[in-house]
N, CA, C and O atoms as a GROMACS GRO file, in nm:
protein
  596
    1UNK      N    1   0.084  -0.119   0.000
    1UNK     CA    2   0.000   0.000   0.000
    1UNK      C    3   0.088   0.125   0.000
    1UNK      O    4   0.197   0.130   0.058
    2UNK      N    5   0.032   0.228  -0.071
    2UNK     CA    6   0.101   0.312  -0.107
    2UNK      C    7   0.092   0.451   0.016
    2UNK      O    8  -0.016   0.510   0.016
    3UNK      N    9   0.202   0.502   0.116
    3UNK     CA   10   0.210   0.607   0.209
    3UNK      C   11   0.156   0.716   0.122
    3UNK      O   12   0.204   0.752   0.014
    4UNK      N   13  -0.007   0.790   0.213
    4UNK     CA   14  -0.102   0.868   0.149
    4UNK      C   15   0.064   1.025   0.158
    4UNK      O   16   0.042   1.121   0.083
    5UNK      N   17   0.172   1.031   0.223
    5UNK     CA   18   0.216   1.108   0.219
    5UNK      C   19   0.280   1.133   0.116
    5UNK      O   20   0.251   1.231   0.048
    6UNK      N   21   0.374   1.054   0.085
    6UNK     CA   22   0.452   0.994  -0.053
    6UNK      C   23   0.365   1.044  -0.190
    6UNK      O   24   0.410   1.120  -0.276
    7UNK      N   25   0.203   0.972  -0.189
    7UNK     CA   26   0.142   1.020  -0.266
    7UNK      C   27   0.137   1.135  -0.312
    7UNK      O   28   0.153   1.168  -0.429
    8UNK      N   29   0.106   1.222  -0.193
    8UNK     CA   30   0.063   1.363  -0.203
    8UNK      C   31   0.183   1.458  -0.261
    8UNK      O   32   0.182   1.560  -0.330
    9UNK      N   33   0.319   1.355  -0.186
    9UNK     CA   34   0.428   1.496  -0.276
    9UNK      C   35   0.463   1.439  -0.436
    9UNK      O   36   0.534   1.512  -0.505
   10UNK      N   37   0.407   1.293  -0.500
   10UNK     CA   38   0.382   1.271  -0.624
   10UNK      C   39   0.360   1.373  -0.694
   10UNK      O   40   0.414   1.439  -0.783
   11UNK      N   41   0.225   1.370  -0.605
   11UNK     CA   42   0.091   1.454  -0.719
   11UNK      C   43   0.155   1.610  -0.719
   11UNK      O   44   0.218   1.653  -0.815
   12UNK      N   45   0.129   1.688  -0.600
   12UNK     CA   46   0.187   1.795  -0.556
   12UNK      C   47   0.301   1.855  -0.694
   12UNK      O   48   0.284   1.943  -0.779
   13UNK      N   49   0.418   1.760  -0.666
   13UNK     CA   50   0.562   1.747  -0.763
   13UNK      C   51   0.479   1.730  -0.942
   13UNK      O   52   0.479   1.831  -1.012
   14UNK      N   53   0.431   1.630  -0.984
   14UNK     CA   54   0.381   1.615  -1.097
   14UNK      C   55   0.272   1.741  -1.130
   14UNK      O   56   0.277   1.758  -1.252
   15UNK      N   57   0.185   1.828  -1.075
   15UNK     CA   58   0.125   1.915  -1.098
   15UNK      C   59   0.207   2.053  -1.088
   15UNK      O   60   0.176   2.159  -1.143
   16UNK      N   61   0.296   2.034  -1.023
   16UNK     CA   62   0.374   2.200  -1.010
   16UNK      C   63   0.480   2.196  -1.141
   16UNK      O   64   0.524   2.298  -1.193
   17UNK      N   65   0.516   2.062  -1.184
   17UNK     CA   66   0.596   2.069  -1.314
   17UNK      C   67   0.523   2.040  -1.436
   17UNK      O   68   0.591   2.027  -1.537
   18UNK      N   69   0.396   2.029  -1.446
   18UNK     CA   70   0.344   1.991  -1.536
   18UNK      C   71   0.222   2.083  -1.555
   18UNK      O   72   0.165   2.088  -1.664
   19UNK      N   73   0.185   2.153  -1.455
   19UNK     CA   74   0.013   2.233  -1.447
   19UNK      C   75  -0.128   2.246  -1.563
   19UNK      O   76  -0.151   2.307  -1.667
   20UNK      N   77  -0.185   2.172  -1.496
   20UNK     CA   78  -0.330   2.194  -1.622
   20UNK      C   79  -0.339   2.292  -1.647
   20UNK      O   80  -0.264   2.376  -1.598
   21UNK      N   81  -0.410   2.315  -1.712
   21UNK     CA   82  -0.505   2.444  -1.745
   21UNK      C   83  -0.415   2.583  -1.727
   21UNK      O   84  -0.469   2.672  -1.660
   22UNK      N   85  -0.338   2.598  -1.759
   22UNK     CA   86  -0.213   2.709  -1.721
   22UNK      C   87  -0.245   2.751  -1.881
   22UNK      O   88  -0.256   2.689  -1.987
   23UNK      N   89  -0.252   2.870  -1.844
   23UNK     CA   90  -0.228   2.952  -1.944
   23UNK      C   91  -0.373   3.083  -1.895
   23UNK      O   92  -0.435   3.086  -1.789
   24UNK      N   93  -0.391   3.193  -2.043
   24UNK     CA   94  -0.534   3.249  -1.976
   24UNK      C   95  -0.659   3.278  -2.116
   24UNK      O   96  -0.636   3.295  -2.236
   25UNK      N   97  -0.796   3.277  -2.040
   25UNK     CA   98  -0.896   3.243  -2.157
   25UNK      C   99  -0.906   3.385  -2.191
   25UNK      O  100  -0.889   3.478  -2.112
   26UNK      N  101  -0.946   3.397  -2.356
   26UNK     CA  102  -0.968   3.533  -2.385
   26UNK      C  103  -1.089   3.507  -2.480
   26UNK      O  104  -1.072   3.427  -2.573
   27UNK      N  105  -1.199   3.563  -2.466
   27UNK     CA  106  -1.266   3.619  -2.377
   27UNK      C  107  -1.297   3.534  -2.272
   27UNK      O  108  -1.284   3.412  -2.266
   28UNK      N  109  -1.341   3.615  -2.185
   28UNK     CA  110  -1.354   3.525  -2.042
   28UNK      C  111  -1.459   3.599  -1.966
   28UNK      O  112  -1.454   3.721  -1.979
   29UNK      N  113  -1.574   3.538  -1.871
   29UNK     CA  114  -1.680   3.608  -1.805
   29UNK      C  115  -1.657   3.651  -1.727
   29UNK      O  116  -1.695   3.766  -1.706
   30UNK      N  117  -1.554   3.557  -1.609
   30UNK     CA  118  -1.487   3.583  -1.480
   30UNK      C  119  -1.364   3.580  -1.496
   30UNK      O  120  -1.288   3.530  -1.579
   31UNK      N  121  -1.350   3.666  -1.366
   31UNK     CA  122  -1.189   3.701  -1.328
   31UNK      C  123  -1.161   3.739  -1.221
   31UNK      O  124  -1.228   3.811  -1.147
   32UNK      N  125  -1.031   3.679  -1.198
   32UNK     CA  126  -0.970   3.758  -1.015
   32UNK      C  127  -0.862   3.718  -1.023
   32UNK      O  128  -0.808   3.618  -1.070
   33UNK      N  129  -0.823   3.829  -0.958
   33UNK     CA  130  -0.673   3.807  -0.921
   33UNK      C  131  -0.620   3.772  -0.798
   33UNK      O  132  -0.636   3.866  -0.720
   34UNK      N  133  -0.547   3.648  -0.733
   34UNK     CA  134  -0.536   3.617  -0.608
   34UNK      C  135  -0.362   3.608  -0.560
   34UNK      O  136  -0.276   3.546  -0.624
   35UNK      N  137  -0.339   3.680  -0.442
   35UNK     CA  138  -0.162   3.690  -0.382
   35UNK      C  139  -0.149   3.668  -0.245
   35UNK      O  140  -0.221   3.714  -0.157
   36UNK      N  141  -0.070   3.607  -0.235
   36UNK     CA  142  -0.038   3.602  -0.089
   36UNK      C  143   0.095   3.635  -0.042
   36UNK      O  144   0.204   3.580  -0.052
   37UNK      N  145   0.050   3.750   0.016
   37UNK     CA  146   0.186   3.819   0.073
   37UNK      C  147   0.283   3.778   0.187
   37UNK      O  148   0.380   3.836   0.235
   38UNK      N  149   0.229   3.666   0.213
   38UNK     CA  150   0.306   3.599   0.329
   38UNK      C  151   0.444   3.499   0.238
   38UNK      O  152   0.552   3.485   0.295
   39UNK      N  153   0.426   3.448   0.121
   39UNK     CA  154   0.501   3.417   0.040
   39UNK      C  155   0.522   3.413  -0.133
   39UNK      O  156   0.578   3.336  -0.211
   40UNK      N  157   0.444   3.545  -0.147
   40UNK     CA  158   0.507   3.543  -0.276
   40UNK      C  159   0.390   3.518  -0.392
   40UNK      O  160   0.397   3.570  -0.503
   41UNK      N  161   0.295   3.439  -0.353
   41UNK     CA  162   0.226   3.315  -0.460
   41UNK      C  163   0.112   3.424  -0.504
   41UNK      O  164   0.022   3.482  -0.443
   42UNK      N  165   0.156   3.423  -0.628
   42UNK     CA  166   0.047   3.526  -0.689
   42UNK      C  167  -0.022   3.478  -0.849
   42UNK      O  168   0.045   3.478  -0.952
   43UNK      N  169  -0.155   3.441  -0.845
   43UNK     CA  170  -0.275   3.388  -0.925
   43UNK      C  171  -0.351   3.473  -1.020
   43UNK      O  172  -0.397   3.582  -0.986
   44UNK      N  173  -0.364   3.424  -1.136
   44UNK     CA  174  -0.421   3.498  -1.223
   44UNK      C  175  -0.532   3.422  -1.279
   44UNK      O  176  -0.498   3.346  -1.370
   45UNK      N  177  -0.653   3.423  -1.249
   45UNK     CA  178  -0.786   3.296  -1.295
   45UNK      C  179  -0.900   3.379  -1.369
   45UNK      O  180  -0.955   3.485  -1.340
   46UNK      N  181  -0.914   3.278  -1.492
   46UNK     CA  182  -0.998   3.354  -1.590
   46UNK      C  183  -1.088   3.240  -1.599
   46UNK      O  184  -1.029   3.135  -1.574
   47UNK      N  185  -1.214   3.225  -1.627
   47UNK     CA  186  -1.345   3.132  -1.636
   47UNK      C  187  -1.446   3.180  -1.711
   47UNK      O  188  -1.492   3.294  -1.698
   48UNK      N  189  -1.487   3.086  -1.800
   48UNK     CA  190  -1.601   3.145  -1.876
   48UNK      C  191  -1.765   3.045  -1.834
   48UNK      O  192  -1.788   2.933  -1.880
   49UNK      N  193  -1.812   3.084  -1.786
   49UNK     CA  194  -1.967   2.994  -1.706
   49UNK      C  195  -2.026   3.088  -1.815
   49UNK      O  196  -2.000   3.199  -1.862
   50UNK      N  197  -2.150   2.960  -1.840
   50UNK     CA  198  -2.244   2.974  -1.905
   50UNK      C  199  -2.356   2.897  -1.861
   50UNK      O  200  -2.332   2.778  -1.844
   51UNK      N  201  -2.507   2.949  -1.832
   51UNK     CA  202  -2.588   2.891  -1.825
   51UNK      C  203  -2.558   2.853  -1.678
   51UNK      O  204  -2.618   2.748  -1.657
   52UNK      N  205  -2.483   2.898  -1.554
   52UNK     CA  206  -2.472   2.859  -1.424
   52UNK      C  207  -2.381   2.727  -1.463
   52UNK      O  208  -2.383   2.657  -1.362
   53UNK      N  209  -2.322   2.678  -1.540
   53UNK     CA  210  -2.205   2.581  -1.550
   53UNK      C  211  -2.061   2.649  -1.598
   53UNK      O  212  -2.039   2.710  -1.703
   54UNK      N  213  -1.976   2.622  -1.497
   54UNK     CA  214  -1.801   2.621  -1.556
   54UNK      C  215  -1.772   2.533  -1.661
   54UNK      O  216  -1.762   2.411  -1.646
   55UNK      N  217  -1.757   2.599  -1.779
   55UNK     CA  218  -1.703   2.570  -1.876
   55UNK      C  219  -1.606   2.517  -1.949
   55UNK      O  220  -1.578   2.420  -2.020
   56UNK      N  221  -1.542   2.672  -1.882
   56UNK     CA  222  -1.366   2.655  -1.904
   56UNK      C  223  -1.315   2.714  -1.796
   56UNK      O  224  -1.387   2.790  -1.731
   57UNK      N  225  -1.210   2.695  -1.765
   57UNK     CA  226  -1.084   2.825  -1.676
   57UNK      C  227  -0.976   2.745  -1.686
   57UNK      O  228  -0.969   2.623  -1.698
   58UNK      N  229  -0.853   2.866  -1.679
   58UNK     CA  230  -0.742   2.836  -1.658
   58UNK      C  231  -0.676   2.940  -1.573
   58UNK      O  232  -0.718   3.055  -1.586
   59UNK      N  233  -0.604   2.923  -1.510
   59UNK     CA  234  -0.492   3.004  -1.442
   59UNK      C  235  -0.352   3.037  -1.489
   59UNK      O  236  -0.312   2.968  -1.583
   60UNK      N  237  -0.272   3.129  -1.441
   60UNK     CA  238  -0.163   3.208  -1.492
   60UNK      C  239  -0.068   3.228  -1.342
   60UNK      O  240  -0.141   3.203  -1.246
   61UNK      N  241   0.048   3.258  -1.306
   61UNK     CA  242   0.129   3.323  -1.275
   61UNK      C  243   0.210   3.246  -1.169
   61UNK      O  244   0.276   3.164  -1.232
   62UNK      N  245   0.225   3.240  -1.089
   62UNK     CA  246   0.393   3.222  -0.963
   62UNK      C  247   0.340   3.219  -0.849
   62UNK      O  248   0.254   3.288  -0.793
   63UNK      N  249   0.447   3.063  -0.797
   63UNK     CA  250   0.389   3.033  -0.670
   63UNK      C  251   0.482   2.883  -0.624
   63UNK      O  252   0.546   2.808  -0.697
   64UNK      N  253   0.463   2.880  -0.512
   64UNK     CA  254   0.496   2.748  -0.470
   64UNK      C  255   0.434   2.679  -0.505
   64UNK      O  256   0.325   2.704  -0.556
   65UNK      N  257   0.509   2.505  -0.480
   65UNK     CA  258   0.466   2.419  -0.574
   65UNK      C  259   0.308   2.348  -0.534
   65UNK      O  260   0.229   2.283  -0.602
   66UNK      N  261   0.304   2.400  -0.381
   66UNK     CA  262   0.144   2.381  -0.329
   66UNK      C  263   0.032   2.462  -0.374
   66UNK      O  264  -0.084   2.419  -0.373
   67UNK      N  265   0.065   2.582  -0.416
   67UNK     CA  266  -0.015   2.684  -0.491
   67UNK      C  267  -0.032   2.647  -0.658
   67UNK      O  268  -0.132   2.662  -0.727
   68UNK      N  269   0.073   2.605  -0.688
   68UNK     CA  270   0.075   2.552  -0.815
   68UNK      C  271  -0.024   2.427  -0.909
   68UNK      O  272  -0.091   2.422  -1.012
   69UNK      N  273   0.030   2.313  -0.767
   69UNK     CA  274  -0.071   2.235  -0.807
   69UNK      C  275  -0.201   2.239  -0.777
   69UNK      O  276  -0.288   2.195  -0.851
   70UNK      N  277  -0.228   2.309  -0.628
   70UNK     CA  278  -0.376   2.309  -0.610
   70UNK      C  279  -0.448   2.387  -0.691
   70UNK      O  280  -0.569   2.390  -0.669
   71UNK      N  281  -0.397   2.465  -0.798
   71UNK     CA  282  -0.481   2.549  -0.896
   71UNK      C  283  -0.523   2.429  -1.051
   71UNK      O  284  -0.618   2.408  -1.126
   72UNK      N  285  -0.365   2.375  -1.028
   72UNK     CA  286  -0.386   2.308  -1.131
   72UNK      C  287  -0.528   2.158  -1.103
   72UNK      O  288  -0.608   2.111  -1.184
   73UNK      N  289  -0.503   2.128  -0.968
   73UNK     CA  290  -0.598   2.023  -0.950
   73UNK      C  291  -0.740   2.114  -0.974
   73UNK      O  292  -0.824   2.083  -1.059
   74UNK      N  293  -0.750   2.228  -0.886
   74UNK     CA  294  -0.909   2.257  -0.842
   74UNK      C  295  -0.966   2.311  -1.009
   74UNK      O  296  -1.087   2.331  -1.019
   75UNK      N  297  -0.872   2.333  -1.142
   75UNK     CA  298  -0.902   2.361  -1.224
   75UNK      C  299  -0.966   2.245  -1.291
   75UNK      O  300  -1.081   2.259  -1.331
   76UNK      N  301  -0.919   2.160  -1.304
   76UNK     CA  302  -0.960   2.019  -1.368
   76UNK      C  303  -1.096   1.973  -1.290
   76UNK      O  304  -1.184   1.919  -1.356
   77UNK      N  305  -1.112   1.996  -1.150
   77UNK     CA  306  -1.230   1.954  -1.090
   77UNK      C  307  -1.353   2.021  -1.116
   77UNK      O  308  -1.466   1.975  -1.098
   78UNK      N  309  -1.326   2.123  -1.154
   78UNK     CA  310  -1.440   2.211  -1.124
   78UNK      C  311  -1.471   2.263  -1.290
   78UNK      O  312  -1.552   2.345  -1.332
   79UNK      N  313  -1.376   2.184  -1.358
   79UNK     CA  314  -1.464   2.212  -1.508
   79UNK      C  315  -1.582   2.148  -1.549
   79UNK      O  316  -1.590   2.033  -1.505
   80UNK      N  317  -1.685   2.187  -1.626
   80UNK     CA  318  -1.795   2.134  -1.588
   80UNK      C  319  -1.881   2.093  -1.566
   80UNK      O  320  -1.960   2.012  -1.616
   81UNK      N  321  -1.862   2.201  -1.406
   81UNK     CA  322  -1.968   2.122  -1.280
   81UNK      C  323  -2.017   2.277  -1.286
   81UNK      O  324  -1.963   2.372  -1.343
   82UNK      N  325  -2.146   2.272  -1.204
   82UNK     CA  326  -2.276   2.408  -1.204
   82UNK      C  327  -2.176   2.494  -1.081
   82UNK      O  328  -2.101   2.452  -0.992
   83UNK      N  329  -2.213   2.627  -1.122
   83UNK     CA  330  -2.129   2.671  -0.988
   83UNK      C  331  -2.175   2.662  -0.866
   83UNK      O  332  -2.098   2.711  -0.783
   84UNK      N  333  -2.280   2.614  -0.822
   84UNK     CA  334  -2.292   2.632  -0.714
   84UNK      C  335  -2.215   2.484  -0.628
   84UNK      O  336  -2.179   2.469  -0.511
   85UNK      N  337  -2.211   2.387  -0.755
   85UNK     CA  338  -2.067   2.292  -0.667
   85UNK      C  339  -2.001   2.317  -0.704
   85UNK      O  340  -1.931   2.217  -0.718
   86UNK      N  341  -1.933   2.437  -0.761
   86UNK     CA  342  -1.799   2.477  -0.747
   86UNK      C  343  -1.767   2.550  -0.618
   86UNK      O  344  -1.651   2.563  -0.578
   87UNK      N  345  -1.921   2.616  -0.524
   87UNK     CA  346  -1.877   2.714  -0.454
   87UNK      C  347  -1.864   2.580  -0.328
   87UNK      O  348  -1.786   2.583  -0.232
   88UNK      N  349  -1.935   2.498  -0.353
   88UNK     CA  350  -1.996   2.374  -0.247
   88UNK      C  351  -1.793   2.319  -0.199
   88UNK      O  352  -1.731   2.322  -0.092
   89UNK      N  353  -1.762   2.285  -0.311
   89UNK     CA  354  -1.591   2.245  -0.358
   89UNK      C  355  -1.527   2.337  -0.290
   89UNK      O  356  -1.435   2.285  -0.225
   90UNK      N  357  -1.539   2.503  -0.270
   90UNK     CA  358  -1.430   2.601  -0.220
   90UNK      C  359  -1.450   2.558  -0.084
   90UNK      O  360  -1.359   2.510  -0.016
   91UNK      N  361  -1.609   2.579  -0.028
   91UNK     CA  362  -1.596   2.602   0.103
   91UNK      C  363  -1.539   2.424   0.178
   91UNK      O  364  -1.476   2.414   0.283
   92UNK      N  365  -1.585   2.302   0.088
   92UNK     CA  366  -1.467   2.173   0.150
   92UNK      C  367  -1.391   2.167   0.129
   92UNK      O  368  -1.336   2.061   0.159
   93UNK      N  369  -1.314   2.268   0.058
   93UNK     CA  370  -1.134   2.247   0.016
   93UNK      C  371  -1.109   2.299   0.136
   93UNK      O  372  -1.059   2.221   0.216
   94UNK      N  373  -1.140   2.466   0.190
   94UNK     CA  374  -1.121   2.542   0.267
   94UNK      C  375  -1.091   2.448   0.407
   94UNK      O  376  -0.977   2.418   0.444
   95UNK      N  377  -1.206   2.411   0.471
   95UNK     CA  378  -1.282   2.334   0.608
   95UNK      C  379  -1.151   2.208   0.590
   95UNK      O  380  -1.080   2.188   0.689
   96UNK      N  381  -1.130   2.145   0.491
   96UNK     CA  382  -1.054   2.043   0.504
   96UNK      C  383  -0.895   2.096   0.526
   96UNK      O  384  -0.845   2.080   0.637
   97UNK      N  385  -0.818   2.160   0.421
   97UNK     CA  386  -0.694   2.202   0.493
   97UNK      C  387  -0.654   2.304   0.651
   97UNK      O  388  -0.553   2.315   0.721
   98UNK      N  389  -0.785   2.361   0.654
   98UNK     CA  390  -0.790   2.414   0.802
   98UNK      C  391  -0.790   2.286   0.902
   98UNK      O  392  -0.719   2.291   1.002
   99UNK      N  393  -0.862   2.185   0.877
   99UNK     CA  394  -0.871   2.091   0.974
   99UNK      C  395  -1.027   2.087   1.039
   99UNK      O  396  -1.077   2.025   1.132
  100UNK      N  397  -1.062   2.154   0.972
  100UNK     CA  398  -1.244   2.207   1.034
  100UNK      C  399  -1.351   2.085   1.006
  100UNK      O  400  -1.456   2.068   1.068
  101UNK      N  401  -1.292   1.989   0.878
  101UNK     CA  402  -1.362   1.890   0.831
  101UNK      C  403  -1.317   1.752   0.805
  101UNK      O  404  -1.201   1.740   0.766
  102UNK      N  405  -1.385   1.650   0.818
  102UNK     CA  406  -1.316   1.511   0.783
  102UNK      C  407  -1.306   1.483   0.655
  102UNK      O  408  -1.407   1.441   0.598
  103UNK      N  409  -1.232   1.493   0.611
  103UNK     CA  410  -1.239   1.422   0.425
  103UNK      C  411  -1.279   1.291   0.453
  103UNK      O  412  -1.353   1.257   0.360
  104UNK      N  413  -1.269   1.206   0.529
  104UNK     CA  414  -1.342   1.080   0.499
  104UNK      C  415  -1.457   1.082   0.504
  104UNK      O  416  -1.521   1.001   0.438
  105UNK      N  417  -1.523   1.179   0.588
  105UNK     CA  418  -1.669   1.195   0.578
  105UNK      C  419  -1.758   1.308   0.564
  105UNK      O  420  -1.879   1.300   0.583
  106UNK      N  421  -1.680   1.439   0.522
  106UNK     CA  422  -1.774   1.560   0.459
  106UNK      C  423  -1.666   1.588   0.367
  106UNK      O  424  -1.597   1.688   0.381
  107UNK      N  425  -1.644   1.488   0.254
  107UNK     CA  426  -1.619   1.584   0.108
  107UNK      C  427  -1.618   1.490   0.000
  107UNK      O  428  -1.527   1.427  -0.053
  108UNK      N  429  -1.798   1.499  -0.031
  108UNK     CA  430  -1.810   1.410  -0.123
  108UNK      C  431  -1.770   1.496  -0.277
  108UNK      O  432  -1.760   1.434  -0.384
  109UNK      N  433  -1.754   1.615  -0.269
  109UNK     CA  434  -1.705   1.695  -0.390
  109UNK      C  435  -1.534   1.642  -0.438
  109UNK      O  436  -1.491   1.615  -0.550
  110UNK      N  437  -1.496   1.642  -0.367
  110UNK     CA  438  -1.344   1.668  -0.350
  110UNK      C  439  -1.237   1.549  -0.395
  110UNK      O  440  -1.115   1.553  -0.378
  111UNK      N  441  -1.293   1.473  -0.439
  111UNK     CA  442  -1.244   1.333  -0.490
  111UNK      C  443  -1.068   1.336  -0.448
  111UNK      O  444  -1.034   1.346  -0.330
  112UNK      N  445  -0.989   1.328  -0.535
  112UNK     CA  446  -0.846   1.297  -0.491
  112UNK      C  447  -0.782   1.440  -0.479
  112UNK      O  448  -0.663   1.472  -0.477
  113UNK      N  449  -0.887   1.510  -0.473
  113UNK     CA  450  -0.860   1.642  -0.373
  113UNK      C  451  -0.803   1.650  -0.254
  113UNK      O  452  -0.744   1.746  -0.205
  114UNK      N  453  -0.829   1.517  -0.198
  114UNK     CA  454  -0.841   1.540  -0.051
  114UNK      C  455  -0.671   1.488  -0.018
  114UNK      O  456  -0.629   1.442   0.088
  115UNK      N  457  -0.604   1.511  -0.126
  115UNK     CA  458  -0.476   1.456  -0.150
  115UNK      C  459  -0.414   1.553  -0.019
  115UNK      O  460  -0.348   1.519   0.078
  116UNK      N  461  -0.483   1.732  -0.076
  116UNK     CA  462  -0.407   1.793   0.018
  116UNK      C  463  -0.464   1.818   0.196
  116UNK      O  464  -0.434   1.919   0.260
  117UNK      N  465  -0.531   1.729   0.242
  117UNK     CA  466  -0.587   1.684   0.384
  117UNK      C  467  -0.455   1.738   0.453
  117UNK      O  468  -0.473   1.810   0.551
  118UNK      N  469  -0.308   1.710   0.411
  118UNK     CA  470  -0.217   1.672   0.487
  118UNK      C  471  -0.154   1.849   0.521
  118UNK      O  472  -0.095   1.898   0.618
  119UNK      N  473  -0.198   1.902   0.399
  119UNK     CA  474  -0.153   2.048   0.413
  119UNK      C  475  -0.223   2.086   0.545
  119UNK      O  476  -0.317   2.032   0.486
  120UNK      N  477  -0.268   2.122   0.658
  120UNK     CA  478  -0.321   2.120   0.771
  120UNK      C  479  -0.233   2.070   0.875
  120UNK      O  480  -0.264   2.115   0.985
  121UNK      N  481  -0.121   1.984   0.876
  121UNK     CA  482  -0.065   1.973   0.935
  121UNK      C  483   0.077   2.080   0.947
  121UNK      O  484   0.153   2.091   1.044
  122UNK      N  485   0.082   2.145   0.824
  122UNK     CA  486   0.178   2.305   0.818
  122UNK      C  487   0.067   2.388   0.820
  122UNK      O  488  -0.031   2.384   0.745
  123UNK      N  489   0.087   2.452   0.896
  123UNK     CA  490   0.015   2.613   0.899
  123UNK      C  491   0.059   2.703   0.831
  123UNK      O  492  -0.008   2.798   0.791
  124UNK      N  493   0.202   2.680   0.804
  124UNK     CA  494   0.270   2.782   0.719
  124UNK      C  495   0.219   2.763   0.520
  124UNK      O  496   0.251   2.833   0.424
  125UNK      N  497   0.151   2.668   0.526
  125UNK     CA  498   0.158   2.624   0.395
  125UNK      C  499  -0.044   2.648   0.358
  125UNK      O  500  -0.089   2.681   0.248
  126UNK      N  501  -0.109   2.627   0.454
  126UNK     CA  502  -0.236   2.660   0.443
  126UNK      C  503  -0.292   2.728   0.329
  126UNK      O  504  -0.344   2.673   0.232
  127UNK      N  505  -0.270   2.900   0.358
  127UNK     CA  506  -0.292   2.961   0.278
  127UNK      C  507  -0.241   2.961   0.169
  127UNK      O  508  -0.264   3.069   0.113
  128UNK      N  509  -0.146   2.852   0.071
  128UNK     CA  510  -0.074   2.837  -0.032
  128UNK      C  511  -0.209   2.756  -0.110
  128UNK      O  512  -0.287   2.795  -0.197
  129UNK      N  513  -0.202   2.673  -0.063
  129UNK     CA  514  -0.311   2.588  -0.064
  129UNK      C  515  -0.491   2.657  -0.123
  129UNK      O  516  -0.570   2.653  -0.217
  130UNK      N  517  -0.474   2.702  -0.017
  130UNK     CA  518  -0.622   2.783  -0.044
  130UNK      C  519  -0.613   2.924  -0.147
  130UNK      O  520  -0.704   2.980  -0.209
  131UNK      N  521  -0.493   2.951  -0.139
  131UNK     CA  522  -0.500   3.110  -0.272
  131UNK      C  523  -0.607   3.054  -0.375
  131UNK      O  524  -0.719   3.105  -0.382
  132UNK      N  525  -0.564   2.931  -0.465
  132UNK     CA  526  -0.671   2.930  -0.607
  132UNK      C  527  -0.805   2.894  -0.521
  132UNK      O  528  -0.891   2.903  -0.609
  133UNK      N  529  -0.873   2.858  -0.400
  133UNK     CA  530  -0.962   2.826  -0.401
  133UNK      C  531  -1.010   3.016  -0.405
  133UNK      O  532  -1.070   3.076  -0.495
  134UNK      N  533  -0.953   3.071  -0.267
  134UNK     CA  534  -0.991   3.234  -0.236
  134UNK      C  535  -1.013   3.250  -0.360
  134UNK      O  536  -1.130   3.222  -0.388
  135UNK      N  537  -0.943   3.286  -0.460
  135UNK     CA  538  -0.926   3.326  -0.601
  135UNK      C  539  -1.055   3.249  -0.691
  135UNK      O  540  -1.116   3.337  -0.752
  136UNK      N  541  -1.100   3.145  -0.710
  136UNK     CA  542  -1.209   3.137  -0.787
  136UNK      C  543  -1.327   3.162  -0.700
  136UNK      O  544  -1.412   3.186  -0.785
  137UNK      N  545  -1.395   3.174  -0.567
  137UNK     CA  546  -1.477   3.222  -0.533
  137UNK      C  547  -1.453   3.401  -0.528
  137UNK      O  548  -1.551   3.434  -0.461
  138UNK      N  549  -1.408   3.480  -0.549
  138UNK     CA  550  -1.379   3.609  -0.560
  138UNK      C  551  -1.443   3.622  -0.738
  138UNK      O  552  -1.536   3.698  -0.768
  139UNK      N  553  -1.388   3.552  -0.818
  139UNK     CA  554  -1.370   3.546  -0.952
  139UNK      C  555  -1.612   3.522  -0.949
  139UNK      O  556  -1.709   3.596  -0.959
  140UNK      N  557  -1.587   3.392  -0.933
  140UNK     CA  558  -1.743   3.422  -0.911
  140UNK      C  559  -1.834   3.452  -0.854
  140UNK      O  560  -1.945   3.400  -0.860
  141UNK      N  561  -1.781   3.586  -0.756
  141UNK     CA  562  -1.882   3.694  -0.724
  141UNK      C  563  -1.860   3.819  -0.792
  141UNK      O  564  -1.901   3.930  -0.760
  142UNK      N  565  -1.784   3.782  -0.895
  142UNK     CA  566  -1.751   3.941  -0.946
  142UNK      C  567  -1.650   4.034  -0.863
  142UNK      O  568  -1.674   4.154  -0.871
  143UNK      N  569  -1.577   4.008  -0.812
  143UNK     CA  570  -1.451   4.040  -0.755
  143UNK      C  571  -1.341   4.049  -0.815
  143UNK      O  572  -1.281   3.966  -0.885
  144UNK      N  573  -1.315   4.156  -0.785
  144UNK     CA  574  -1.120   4.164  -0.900
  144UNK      C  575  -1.029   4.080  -0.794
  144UNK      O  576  -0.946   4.001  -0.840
  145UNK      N  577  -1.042   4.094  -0.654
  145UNK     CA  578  -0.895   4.019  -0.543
  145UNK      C  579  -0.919   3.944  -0.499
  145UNK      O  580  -1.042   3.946  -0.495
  146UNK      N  581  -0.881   3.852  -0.450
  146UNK     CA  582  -0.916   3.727  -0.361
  146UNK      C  583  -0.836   3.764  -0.223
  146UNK      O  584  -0.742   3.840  -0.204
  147UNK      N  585  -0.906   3.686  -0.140
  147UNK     CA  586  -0.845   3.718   0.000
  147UNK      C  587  -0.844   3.558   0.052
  147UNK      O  588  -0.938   3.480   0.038
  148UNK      N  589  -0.720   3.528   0.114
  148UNK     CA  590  -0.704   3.399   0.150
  148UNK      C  591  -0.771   3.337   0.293
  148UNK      O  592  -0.773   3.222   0.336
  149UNK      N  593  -0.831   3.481   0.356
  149UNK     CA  594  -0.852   3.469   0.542
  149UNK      C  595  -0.974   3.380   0.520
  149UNK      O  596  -1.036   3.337   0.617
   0.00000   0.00000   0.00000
């Protein structure tokens, strides 16, 4: 059996050198821009919803490799799906790397999401983690910034 830790710096490592959806949509419905000044990691997310479904998005810009991939994962998850489980997805990404929630048993959204469960055990790394989530709920309320608190 494979150490869920081992896993996670796989995926983590394979998404920060490889990133989905990287690049940015033109035209695009939504947008926000998300940074975190505690280290650096700064997000650029463009999405085009139609009809209350995510379509498309991709992301743009610099970050650690936890910021990196969790944009690149939450991008692939949340293509789509209606937004309101995209917003359902922010607030169990959120609850789960805080530690607020059980991934084994409140995050039926979050499939091998829940890779980053373990981010919760750094505090320093939290908000790396959560920038692309802050950043696409900002993006779909019509928000230019995201805020990571």
């Amino acid at each position: 059996m494979t150490d869920p830790r081992e896993l996670y710096q796989q995926v983590i490592l394979e998404h920060n050198k490889k990133p989905r959806n990287f690049g940015k949509l033109a035209p695009c419905t939504h947008h926000a821009e998300g940074h975190n000044p505690l280290c650096g990691d700064q997000l650029d997310l463009t999405l085009v919803v139609e009809d209350g479904v995510v379509r498309d998005v991709k992301f743009e810009g610099s970050g650690c490799a936890i910021d990196v991939a969790s944009a690149s994962l939450m991008t692939g998850a949340i293509k789509g799906r209606p937004v309101a489980e995209a917003e359902a997805m922010i607030d169990q990404f959120r609850g789960m790397v805080r530690g607020e929630l059980d991934p084994a048993t409140q995050t039926p959204l979050l499939g091998k999401l829940t890779l980053f469960q373990g981010v919760k055990d750094i505090p320093s790394r939290v908000k790396c983690a959560i920038l692309p989530w802050a950043t696409l709920h900002a993006a779909l309320k019509g928000e230019e910034e995201a805020s990571t608190e």
